[in-house]
N, C-alpha and C positions, 0 to 999 in steps of 0.2 A: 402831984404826979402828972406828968406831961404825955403828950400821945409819946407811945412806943414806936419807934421806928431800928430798922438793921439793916445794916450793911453788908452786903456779899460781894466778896473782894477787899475784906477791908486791907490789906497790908500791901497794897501798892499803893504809889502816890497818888494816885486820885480817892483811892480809898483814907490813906492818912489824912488829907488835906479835906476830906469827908466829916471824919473822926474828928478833927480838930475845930473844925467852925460847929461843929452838933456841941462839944463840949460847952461852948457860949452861948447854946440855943436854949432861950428860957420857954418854949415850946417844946419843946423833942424832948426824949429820953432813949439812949441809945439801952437797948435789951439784948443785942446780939452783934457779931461780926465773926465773919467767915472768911478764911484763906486755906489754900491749897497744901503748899508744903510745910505752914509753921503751923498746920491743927494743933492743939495742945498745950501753945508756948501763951505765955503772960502777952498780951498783947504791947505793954511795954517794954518789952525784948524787939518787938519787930518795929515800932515807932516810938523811941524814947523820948522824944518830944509829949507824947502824950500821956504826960504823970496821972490825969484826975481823972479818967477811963479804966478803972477797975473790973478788967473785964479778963477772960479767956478767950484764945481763937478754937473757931471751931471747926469741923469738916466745911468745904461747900454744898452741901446740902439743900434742898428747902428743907427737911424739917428742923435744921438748924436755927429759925427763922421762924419759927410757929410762934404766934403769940403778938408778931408786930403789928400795928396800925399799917406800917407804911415802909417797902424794900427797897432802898437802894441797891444798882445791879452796877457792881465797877468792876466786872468780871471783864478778863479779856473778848475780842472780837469775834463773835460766834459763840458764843458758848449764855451769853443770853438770855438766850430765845428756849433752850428747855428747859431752863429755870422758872423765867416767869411764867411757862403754861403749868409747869407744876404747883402754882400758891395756887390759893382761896380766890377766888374771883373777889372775896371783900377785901384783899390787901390791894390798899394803892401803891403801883410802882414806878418807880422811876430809873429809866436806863441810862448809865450816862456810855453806853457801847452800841454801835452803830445798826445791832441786829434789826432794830424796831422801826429804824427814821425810813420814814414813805409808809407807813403803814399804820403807826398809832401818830398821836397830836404830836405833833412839833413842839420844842420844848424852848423858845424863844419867845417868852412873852411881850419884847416891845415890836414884834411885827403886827401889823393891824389883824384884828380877829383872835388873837391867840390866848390874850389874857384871858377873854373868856370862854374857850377852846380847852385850855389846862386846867382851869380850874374848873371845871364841869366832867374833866375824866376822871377816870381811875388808872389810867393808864397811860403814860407818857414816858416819849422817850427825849431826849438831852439833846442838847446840840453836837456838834465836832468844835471842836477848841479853833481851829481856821478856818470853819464856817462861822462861827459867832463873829468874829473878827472883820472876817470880810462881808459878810451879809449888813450887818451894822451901818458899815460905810457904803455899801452900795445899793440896799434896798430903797430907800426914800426916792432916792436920785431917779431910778428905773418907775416909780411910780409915779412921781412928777412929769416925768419926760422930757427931762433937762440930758440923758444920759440915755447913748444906744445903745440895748441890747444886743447886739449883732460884735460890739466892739469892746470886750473888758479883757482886760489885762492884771493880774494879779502877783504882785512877788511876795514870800512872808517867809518871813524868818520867824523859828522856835525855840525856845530853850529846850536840853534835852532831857529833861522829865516828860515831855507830848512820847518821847517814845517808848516807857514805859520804865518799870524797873528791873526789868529781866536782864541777868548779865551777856552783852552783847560786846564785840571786839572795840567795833568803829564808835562805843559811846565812852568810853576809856576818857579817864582824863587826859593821858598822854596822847590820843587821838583826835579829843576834841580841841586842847584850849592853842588857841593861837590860828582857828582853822575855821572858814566858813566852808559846809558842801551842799551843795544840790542834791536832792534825791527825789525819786518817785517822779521825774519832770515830765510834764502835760499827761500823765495818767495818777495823778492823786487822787484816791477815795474819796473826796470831801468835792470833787467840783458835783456830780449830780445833786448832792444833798445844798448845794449853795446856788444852784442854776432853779430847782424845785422852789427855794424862800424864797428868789429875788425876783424872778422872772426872765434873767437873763437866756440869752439862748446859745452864744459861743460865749466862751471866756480861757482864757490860757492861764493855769495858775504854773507856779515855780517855788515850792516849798524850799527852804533851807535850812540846815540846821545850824543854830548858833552855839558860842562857848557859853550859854550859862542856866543857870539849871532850870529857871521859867523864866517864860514873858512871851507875846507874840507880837511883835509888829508888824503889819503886812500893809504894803503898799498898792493901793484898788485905784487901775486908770482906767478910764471911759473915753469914747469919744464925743464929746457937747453937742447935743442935736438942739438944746432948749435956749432962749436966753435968757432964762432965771438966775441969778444967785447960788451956786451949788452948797454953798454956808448960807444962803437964808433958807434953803429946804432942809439940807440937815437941824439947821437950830428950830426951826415949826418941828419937826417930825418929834425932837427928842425935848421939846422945851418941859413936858411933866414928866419925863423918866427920872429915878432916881439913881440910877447905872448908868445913865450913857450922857457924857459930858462935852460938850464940842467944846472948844478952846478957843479963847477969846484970839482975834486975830496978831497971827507974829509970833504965836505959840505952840508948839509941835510937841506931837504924845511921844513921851519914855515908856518905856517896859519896868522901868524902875519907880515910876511912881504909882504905877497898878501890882507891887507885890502884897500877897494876902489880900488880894483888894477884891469885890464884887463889881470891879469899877470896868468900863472901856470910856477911852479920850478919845475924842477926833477932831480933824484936823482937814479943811479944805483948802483948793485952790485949782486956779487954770493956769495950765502950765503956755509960759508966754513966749513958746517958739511955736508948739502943737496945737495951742490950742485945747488938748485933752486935761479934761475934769482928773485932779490927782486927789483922792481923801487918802492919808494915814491914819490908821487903827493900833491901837494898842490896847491890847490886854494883859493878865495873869491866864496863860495857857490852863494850870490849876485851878484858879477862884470862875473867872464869869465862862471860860470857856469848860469848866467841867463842876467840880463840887459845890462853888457859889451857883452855879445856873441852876444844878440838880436842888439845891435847898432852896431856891427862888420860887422854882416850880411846886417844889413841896409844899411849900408855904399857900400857895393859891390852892392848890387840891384839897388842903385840909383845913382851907376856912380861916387860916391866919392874916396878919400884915403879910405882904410880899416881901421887905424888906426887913423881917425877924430873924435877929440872927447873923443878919449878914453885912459884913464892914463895908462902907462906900472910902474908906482913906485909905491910902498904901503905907507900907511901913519903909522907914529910908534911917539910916543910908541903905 
């Protein structure tokens, strides 16, 4: 019998993509999952991918949720925060929804301090799937001081699972494929949470949305204060992480080989008109920017490997 852990929010896609790495977790045993509008339905009715999950959905409740070790919160944005003051102060939780970040640990264990930061709480909240991305690629740099803080620049495209599963016009197939759009530009929710990791102090980000259903690649430019190697700080920063892979030189990260993956690739270089430091990042929007991160963190809170459970390879084609 494994520690019990549940889910609230399980039947959107961060919640399936929850559900489905727990099912391979020889640590966890899932005891509950909670959603909104499908309370009552088989839970393989709302994510048929997940055949060995013999479970029912239930109200979103806490007491739906009595009995776990440990709650995952993949509840929409706001709604949170009176969930988790409703448990047991002896459940450990983990948020993967923005109520909590600035307020409980940081949920990024390869920035310095943190591994032992999360695994000493009961209480942590997750990253943003475009702050994992870009924090990755620009934290080292800023810390080094190869890289001004005064000066980043950030573009990143997402698959459209980051916007949820709620049926919206503009996420339409017939709206997306064939289509990049901009949205939310120079006011995205994710720069204060990504200026707080890194230490930056301006930075212009420009989300995008792209035609396919995850991945994030985001493009992190700086201007060179240092003259260090911007690929030999990354590669010292990330040489014992088992998540975060720079890529041998002449090699550039796909979104496609981090599907299902726990994985982020990077990718440096100075660009040779500007001058300015370019790293590309890629992720799985779903795995390291939200459900892989959320069980990374579990994993340290409850005394496990950090890497239980969780796939460092993508699945291809």
């Amino acid at each position: 019998m494994g520690i019990r852990v549940a889910v609230a929010g399980a039947t959107g896609y961060a919640g399936g993509e929850l559900l489905r790495l727990l099912a391979g977790h020889s640590g966890l045993d899932v005891c509950a999952v909670t959603g909104h509008s499908n309370a009552g339905a088989p839970l393989s009715a709302v994510h048929p991918h997940l055949v060995s999950l013999d479970l029912t959905v239930r109200p979103t409740e806490p007491a739906a949720v009595a009995g776990a070790d440990l709650v995952f919160l993949a509840l929409p944005h706001g709604e949170s925060a009176a969930f988790a003051v409703a448990l047991p102060p002896a459940v450990k939780v983990v948020d993967l929804a923005a109520d909590h970040r600035g307020t409980w640990p940081y949920g990024l264990p390869e920035l310095p301090g943190q591994r032992a930061a999360i695994a000493a709480a009961s209480r942590v909240a997750n990253t943003g799937c475009y702050a994992v991305a870009t924090i990755l690629a620009l934290a080292p740099l800023l810390a080094a001081g190869v890289a001004d803080p005064d000066d980043v620049v950030v573009v990143a495209a997402s698959g459209t699972s980051g916007a949820g599963r709620t049926p919206k016009a503009h996420l339409l197939g017939s709206e997306v494929m064939g289509d990049l759009s901009p949205y939310k530009v120079g006011e995205h929710q994710h720069v204060p949470e990504i200026k707080r990791a890194t230490g930056a102090r301006t930075l212009s980000f420009t989300p995008v949305l792209a035609p396919m259903p995850r991945g994030i690649l985001a493009t992190v430019t700086a201007r060179r204060v240092g003259a260090e190697s911007p690929a030999d700080v990354l590669a010292r920063a990330y040489a014992d992480e088992p998540f975060v892979h720079v890529l041998p030189e002449g090699s550039w990260p796909h979104t496609a080989a981090t599907l299902g993956a726990n994985t982020c690739y990077l990718q440096s270089t100075v660009d040779a008109d500007s001058g300015r430091i370019i790293v590309t990042s890629a992720i799985d929007n779903l795995g390291k920017g939200a459900a892989g991160q959320a069980i990374q963190c579990a994993n340290l809170m409850l005394g496990l490997p950090e890497t239980l459970g969780l796939p460092v390879n993508g699945v291809a084609p």
